[in-house]
PyMOL Python script that loads the backbone (N, CA, C, O; Angstrom):
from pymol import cmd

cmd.read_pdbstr("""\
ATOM      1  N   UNK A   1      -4.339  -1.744  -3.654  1.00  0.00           N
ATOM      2  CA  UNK A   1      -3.928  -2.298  -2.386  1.00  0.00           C
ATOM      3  C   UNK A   1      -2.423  -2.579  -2.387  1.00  0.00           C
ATOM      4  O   UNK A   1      -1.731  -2.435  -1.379  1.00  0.00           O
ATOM      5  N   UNK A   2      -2.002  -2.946  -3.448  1.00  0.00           N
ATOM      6  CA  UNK A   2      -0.465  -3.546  -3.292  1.00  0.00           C
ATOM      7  C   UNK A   2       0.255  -2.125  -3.225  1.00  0.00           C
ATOM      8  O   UNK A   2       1.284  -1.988  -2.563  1.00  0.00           O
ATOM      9  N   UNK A   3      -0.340  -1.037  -3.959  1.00  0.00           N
ATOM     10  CA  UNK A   3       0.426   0.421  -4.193  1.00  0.00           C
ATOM     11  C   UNK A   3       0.688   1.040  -2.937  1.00  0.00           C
ATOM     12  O   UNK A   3       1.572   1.872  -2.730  1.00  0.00           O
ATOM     13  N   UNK A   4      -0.411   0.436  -1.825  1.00  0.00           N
ATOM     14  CA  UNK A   4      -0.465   1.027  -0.393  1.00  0.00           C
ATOM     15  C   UNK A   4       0.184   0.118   0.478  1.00  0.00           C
ATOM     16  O   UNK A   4       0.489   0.505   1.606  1.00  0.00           O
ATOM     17  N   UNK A   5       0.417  -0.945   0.141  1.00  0.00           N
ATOM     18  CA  UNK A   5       1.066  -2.175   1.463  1.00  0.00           C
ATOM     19  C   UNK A   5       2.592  -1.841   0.633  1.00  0.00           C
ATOM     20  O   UNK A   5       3.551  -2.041   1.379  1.00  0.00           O
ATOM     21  N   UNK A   6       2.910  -1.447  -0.546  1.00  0.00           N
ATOM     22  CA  UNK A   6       4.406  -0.844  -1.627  1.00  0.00           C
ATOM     23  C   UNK A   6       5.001   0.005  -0.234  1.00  0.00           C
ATOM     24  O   UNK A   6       5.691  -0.404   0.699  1.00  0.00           O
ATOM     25  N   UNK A   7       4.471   1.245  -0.496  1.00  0.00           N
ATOM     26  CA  UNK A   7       4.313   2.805  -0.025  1.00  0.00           C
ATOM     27  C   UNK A   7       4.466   2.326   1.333  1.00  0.00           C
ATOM     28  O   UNK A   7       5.677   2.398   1.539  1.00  0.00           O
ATOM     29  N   UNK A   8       3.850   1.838   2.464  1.00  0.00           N
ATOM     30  CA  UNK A   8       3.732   1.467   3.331  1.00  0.00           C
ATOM     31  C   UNK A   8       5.107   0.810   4.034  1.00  0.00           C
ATOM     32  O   UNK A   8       5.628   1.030   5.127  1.00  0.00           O
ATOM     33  N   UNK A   9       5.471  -0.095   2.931  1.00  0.00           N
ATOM     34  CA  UNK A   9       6.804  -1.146   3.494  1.00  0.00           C
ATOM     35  C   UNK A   9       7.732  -0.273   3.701  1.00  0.00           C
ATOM     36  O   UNK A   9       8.335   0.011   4.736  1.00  0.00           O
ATOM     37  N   UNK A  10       7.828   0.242   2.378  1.00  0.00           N
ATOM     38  CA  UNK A  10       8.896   1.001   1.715  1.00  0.00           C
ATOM     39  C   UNK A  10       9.180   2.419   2.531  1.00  0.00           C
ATOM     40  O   UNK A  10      10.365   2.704   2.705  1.00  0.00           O
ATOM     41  N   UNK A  11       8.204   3.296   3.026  1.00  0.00           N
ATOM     42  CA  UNK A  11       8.394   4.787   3.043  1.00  0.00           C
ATOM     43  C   UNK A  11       8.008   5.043   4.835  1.00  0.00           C
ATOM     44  O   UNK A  11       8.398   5.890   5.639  1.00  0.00           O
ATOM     45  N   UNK A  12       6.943   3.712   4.967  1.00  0.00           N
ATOM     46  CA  UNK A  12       6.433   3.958   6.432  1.00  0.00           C
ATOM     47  C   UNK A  12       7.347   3.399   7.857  1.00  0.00           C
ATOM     48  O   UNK A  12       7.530   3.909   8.962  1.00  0.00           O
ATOM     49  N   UNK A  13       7.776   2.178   7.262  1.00  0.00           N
ATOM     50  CA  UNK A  13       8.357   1.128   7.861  1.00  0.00           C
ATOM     51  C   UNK A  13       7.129   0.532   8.474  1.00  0.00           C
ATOM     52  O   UNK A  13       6.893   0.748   9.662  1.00  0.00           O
ATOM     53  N   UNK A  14       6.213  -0.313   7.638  1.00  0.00           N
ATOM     54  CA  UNK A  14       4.766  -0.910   8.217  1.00  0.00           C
ATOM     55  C   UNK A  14       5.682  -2.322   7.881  1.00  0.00           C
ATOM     56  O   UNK A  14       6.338  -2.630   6.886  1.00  0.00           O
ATOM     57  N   UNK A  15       5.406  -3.077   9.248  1.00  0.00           N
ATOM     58  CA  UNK A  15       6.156  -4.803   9.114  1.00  0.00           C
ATOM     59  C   UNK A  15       5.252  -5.720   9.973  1.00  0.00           C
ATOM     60  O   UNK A  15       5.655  -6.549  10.789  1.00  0.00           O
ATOM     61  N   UNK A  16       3.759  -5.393   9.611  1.00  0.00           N
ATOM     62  CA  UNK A  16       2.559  -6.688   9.484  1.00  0.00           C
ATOM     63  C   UNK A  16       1.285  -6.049   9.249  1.00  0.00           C
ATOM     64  O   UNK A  16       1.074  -4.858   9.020  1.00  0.00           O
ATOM     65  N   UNK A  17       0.382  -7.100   9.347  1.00  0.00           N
ATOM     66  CA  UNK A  17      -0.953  -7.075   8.778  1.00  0.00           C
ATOM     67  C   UNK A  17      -1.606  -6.112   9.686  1.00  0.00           C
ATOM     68  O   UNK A  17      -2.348  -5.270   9.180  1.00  0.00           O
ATOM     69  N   UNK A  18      -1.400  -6.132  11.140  1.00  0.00           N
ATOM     70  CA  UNK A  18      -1.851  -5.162  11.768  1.00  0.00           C
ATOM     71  C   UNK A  18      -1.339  -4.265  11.514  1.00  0.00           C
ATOM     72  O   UNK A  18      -2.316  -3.805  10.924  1.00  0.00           O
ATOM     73  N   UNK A  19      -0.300  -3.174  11.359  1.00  0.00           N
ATOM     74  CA  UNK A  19       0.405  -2.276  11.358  1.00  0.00           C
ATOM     75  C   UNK A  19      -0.094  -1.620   9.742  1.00  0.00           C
ATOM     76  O   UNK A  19      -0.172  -0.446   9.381  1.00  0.00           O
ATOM     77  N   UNK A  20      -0.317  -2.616   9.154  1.00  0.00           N
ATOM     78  CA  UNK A  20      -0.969  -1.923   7.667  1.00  0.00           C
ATOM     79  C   UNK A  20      -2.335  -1.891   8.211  1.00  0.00           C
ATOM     80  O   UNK A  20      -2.679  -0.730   8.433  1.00  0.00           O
ATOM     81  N   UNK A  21      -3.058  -2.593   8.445  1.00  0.00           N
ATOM     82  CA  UNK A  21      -4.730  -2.730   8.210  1.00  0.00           C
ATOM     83  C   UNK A  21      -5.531  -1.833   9.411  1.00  0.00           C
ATOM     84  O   UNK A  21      -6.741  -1.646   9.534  1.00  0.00           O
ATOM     85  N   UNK A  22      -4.271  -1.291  10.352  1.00  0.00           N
ATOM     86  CA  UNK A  22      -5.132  -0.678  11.704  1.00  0.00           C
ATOM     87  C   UNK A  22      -4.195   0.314  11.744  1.00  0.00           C
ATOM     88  O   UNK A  22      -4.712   1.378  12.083  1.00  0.00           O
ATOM     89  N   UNK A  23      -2.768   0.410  11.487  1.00  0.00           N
ATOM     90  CA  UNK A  23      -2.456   1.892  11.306  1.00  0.00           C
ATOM     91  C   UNK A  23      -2.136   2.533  10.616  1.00  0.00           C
ATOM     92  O   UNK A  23      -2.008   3.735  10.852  1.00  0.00           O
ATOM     93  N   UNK A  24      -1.861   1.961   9.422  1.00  0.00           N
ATOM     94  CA  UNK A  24      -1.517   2.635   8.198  1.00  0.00           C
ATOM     95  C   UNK A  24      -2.645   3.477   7.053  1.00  0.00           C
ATOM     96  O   UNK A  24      -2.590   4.586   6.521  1.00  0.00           O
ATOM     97  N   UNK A  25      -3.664   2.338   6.993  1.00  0.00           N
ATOM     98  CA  UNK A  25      -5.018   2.762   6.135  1.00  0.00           C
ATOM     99  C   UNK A  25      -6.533   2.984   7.062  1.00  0.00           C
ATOM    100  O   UNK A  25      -7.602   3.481   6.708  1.00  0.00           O
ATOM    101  N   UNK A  26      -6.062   2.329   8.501  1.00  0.00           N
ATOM    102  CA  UNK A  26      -7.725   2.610   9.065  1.00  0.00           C
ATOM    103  C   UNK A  26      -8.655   1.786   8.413  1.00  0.00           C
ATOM    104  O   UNK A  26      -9.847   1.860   8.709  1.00  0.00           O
ATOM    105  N   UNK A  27      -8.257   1.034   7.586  1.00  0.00           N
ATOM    106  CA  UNK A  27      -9.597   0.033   7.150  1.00  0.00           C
ATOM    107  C   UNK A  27     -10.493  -0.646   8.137  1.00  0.00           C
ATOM    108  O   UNK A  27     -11.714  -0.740   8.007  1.00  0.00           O
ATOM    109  N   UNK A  28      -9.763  -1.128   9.167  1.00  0.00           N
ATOM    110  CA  UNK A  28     -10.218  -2.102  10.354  1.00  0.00           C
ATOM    111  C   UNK A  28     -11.227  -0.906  11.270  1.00  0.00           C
ATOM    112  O   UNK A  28     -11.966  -1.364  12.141  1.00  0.00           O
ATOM    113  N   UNK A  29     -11.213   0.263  11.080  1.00  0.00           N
ATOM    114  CA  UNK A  29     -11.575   1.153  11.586  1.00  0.00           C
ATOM    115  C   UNK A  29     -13.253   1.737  10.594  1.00  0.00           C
ATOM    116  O   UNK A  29     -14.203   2.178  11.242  1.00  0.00           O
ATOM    117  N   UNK A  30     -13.298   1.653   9.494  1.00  0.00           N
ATOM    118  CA  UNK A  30     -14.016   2.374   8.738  1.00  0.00           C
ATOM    119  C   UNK A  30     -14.688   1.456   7.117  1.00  0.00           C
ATOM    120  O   UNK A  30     -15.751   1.550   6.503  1.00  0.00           O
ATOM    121  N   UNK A  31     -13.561   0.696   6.938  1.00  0.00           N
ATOM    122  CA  UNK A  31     -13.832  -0.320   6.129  1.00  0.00           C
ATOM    123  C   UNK A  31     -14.156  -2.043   6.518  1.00  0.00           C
ATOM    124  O   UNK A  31     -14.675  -2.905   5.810  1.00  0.00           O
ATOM    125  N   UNK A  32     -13.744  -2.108   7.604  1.00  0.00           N
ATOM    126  CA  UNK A  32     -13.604  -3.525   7.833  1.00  0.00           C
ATOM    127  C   UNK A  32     -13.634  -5.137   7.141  1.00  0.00           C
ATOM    128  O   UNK A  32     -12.943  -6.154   7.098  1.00  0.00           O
ATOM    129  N   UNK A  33     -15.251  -4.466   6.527  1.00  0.00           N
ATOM    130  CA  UNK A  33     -15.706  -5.654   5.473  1.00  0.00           C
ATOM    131  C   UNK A  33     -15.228  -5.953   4.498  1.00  0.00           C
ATOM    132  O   UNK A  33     -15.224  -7.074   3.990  1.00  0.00           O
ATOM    133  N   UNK A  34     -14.583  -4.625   3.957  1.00  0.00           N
ATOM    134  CA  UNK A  34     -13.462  -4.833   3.067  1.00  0.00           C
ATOM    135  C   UNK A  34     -12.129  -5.722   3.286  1.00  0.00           C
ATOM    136  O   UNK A  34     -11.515  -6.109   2.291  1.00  0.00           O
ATOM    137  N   UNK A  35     -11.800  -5.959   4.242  1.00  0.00           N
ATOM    138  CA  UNK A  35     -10.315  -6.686   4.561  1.00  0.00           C
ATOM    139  C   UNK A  35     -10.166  -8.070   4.272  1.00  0.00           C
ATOM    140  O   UNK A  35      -9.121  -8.587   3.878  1.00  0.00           O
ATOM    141  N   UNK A  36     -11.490  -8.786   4.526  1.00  0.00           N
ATOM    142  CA  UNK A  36     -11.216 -10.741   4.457  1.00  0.00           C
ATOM    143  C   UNK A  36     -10.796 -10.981   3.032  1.00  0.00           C
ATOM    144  O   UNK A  36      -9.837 -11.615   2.590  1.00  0.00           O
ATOM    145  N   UNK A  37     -12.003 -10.142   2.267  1.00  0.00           N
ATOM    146  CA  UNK A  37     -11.437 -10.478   0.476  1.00  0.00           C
ATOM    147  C   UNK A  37      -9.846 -10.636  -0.005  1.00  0.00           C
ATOM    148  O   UNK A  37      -9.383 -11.470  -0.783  1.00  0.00           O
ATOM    149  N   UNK A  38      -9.107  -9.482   0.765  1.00  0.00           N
ATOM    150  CA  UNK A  38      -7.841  -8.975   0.585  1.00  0.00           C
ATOM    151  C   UNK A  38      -7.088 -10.039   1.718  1.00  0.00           C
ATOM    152  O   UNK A  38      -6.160 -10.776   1.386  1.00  0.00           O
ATOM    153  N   UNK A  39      -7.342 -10.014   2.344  1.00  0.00           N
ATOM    154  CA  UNK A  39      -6.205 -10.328   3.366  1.00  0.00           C
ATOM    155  C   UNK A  39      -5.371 -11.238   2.823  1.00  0.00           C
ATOM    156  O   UNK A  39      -4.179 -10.959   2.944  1.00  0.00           O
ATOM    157  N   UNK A  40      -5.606 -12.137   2.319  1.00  0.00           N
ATOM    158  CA  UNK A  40      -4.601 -13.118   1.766  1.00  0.00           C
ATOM    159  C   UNK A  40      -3.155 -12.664   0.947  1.00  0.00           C
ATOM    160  O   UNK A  40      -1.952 -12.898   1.064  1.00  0.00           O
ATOM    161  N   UNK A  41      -4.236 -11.698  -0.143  1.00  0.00           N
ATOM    162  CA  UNK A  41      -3.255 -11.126  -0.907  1.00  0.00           C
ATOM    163  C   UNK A  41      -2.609 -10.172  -0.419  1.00  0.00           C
ATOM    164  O   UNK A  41      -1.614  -9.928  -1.100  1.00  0.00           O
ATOM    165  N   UNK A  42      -2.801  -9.104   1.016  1.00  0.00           N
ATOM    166  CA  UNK A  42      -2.032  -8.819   1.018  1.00  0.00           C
ATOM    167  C   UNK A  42      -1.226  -9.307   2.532  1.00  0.00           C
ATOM    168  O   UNK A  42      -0.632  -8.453   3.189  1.00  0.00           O
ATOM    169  N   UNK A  43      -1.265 -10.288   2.840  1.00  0.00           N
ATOM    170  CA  UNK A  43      -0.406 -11.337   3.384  1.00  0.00           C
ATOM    171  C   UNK A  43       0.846 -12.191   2.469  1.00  0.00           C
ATOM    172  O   UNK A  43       1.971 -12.577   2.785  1.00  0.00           O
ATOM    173  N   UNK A  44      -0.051 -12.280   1.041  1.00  0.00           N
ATOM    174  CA  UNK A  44       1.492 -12.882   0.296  1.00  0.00           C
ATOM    175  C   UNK A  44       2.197 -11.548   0.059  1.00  0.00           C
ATOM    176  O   UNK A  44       3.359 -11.536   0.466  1.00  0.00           O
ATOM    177  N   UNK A  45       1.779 -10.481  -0.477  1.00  0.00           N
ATOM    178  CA  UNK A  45       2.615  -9.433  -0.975  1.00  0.00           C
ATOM    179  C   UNK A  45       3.782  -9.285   0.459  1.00  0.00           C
ATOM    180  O   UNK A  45       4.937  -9.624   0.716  1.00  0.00           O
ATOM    181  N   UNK A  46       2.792  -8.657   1.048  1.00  0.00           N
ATOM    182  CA  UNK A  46       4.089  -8.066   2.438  1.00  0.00           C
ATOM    183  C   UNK A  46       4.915  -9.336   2.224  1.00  0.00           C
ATOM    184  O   UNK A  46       6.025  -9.150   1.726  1.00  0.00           O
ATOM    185  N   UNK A  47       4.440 -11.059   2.620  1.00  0.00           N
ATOM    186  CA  UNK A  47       5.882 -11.463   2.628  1.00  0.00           C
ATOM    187  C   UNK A  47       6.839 -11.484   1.767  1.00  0.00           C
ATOM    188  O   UNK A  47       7.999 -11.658   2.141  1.00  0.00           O
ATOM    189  N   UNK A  48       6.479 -11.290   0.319  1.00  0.00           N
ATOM    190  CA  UNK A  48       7.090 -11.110  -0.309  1.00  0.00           C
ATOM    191  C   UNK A  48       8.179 -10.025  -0.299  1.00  0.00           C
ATOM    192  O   UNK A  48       9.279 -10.068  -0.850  1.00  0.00           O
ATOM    193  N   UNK A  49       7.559  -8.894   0.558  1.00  0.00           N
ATOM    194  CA  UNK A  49       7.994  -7.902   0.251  1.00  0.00           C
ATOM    195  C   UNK A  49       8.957  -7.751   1.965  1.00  0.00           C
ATOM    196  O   UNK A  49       9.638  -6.751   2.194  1.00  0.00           O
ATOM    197  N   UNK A  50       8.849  -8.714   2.814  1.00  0.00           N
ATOM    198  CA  UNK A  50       9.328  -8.480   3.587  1.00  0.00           C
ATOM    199  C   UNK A  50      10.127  -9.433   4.257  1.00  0.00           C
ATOM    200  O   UNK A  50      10.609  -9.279   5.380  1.00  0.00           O
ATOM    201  N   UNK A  51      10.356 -11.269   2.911  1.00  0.00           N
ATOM    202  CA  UNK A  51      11.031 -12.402   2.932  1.00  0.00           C
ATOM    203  C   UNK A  51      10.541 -12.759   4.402  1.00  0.00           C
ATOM    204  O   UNK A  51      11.254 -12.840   5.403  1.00  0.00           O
ATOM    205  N   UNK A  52       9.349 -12.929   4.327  1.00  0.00           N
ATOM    206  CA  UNK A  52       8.617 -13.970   5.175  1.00  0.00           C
ATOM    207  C   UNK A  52       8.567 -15.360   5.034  1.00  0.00           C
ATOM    208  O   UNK A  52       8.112 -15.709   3.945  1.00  0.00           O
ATOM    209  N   UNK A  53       8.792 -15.990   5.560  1.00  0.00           N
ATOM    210  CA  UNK A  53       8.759 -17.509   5.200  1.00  0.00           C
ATOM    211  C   UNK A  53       7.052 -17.564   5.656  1.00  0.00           C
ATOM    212  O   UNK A  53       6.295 -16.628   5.915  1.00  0.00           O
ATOM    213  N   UNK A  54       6.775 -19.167   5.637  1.00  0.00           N
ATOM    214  CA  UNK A  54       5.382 -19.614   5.743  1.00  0.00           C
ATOM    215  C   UNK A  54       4.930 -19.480   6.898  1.00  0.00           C
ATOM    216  O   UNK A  54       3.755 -19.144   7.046  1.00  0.00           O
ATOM    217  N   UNK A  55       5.761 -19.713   7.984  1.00  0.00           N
ATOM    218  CA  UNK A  55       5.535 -19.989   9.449  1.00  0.00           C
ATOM    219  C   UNK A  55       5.285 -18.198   9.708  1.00  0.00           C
ATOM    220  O   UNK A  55       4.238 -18.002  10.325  1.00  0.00           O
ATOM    221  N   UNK A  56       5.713 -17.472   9.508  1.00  0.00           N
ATOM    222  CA  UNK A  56       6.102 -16.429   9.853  1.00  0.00           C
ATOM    223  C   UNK A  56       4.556 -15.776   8.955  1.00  0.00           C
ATOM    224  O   UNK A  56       3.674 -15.273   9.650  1.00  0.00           O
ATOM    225  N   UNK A  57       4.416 -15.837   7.773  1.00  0.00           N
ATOM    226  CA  UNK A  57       3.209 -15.532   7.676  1.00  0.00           C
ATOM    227  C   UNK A  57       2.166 -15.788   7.959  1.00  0.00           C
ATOM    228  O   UNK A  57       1.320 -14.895   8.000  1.00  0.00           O
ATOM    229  N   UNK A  58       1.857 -17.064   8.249  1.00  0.00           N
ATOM    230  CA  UNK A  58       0.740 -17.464   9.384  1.00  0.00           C
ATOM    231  C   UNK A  58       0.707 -16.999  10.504  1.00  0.00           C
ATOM    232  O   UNK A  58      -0.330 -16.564  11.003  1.00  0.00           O
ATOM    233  N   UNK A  59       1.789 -17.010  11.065  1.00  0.00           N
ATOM    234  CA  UNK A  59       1.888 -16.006  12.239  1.00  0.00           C
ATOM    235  C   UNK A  59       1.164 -14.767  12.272  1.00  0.00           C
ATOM    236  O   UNK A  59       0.482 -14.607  13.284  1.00  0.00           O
ATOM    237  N   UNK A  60       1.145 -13.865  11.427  1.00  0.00           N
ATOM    238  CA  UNK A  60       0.963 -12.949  11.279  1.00  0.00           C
ATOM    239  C   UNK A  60      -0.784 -12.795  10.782  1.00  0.00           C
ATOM    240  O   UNK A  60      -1.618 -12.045  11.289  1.00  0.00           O
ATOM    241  N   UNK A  61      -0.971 -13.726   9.687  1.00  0.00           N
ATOM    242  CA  UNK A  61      -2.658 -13.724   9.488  1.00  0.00           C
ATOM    243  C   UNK A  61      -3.332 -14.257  10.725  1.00  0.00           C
ATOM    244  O   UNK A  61      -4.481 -13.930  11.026  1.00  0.00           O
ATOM    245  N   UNK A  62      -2.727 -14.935  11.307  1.00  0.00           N
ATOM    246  CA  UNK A  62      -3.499 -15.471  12.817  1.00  0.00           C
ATOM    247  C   UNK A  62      -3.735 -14.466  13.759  1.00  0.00           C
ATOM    248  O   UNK A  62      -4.735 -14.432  14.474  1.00  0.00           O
ATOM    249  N   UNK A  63      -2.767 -13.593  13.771  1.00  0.00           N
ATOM    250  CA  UNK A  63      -2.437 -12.489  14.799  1.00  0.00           C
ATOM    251  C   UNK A  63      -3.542 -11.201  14.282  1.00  0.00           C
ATOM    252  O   UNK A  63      -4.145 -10.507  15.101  1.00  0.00           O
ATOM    253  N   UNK A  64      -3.642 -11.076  13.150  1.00  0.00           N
ATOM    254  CA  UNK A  64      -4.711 -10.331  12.766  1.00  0.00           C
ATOM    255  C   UNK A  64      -5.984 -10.885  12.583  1.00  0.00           C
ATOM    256  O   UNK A  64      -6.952 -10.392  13.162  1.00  0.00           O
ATOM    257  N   UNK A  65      -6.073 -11.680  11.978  1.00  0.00           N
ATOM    258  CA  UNK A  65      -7.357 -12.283  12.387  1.00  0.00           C
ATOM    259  C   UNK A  65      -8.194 -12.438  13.841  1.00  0.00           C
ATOM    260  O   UNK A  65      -9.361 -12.050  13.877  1.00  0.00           O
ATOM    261  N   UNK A  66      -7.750 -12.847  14.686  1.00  0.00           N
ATOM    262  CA  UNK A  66      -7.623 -12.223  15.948  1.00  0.00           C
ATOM    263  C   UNK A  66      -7.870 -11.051  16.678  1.00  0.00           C
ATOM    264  O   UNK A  66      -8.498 -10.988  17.735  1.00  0.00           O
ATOM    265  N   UNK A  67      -7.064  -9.625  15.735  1.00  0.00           N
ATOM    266  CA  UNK A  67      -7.317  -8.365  15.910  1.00  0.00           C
ATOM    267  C   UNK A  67      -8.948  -8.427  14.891  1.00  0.00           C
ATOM    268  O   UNK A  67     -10.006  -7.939  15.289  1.00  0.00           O
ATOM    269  N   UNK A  68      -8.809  -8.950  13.919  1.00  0.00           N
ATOM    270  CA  UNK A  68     -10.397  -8.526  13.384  1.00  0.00           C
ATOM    271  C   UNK A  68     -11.431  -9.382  14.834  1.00  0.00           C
ATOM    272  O   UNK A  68     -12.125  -8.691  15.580  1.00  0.00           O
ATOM    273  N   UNK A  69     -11.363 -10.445  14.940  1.00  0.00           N
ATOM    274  CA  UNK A  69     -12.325 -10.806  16.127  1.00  0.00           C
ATOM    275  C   UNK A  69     -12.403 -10.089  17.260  1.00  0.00           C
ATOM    276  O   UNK A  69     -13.361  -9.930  18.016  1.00  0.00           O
ATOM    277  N   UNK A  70     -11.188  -9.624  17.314  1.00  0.00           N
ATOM    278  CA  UNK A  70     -11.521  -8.095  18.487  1.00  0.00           C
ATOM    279  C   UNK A  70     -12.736  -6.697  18.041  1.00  0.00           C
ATOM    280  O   UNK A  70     -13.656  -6.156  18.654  1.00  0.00           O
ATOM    281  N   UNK A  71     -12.211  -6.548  16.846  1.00  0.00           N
ATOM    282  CA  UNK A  71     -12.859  -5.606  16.737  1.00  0.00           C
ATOM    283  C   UNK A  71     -14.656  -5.511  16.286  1.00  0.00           C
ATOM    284  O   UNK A  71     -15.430  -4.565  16.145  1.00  0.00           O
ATOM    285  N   UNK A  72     -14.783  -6.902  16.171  1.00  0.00           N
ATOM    286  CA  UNK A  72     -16.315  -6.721  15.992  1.00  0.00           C
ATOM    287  C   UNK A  72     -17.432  -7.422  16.996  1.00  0.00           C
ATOM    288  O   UNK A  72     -18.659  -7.324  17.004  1.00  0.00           O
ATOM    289  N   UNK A  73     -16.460  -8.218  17.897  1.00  0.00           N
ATOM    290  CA  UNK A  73     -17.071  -8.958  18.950  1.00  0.00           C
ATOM    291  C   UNK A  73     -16.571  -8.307  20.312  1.00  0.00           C
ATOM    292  O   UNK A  73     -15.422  -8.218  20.743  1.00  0.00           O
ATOM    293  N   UNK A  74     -17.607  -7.938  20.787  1.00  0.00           N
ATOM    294  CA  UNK A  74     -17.321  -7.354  22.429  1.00  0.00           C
ATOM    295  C   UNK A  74     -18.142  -8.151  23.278  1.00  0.00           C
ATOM    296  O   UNK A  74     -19.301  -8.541  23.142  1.00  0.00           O
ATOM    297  N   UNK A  75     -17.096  -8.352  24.404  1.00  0.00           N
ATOM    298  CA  UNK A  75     -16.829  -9.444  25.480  1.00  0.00           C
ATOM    299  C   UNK A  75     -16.735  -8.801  26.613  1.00  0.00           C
ATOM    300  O   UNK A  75     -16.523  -9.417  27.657  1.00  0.00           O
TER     301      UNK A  75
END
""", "prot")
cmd.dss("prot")
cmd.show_as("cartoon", "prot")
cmd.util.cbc("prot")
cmd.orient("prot")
């Protein structure tokens, strides 16, 4: 996972959780169940990798989290 959110930062220009988890790998698409385990970790990596402060990464797990409640609950 970190080799793909690496590759991703670095080569794609991917700059959040959505942009990795729904367009970069399709997980949210095909894996889904796979993502909660991870998400954290790769919420610290990207900020790490993209000098996120705290506010700014919450931002961002909220905002996807969100996109996951979209995608499995229809309204």
């Amino acid at each position: 996972l970190k080799a793909e959110i690496w590759y991703c930062v670095h080569y794609e220009m991917c700059t959040s959780l959505a942009d990795f988890f729904i367009r970069r790998t399709g997980m949210i698409f095909f894996y889904i169940k796979e993502i909660e385990p991870v998400l954290e970790t790769a919420a610290e990596y990207m900020a790490d990798l993209l000098s996120w402060d705290d506010k700014t990464k919450s931002k961002y797990l909220d905002a996807f989290r969100e996109d996951l409640k979209h995608a499995t609950m229809f309204e």
